[in-house]
C-alpha positions as CSV (number, residue, x, y, z in Angstrom):
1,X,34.7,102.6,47.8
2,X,33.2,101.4,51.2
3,X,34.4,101.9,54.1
4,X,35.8,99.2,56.5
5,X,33.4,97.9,59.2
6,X,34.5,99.7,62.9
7,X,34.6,97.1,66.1
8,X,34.2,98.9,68.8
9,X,35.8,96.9,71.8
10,X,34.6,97.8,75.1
11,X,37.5,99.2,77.4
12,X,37.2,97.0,80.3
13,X,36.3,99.0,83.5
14,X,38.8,99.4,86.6
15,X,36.9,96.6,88.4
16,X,37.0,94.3,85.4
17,X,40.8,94.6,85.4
18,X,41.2,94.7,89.4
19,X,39.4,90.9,89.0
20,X,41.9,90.0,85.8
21,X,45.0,90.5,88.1
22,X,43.5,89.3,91.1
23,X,42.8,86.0,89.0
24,X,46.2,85.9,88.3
25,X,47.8,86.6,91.3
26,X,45.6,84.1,93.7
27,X,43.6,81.1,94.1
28,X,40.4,81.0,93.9
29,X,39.9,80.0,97.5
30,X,41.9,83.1,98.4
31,X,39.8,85.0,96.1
32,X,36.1,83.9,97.6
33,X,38.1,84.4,100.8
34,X,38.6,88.7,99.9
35,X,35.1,88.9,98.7
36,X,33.6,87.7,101.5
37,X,35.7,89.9,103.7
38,X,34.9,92.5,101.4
39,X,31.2,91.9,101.5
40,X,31.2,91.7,105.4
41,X,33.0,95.5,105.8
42,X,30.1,96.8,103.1
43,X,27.5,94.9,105.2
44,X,29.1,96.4,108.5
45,X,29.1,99.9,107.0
46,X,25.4,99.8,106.3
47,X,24.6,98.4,109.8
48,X,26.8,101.6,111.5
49,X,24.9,103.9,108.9
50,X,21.4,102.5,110.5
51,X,22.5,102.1,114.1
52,X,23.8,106.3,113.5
53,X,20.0,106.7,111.8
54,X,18.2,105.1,114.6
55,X,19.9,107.3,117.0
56,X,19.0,110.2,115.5
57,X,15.8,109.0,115.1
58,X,15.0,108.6,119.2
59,X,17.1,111.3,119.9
60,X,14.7,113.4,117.8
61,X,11.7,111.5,119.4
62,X,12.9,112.3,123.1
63,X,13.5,115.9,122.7
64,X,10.4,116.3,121.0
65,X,8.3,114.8,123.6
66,X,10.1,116.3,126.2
67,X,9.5,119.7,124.8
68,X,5.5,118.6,124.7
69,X,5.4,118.0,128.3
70,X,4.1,121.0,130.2
């Protein structure tokens, strides 16, 4: 006797199921609407992550050549 073929169905991840509801619950003008919002605060992040780098960067810079100075 053979055994039955397994399926194996893929448990969909949280994301997946965050995008099921939110295709529920809205329009898809309202959704395009949160991505874009959400995209712009990722995109912000990054740009506060670099402007903190930079800084760091000169500050570094400064008190290095200020130390070289005799």
């Amino acid at each position: 006797m053979q055994a039955a073929p397994v399926r194996a169905t893929a448990i969909p991840s949280f994301t997946t199921a965050l995008r099921a509801v939110e295709s529920l619950l809205m329009s898809s003008g309202q959704r395009t609407a949160r991505r874009n919002a959400w995209t712009s605060v990722l995109e912000d992040r990054r740009r506060a992550k670099d402007r903190v780098e930079t800084q760091r960067v000169l500050d570094q810079s400064v008190s290095r050549s200020v130390s070289v100075r005799p």
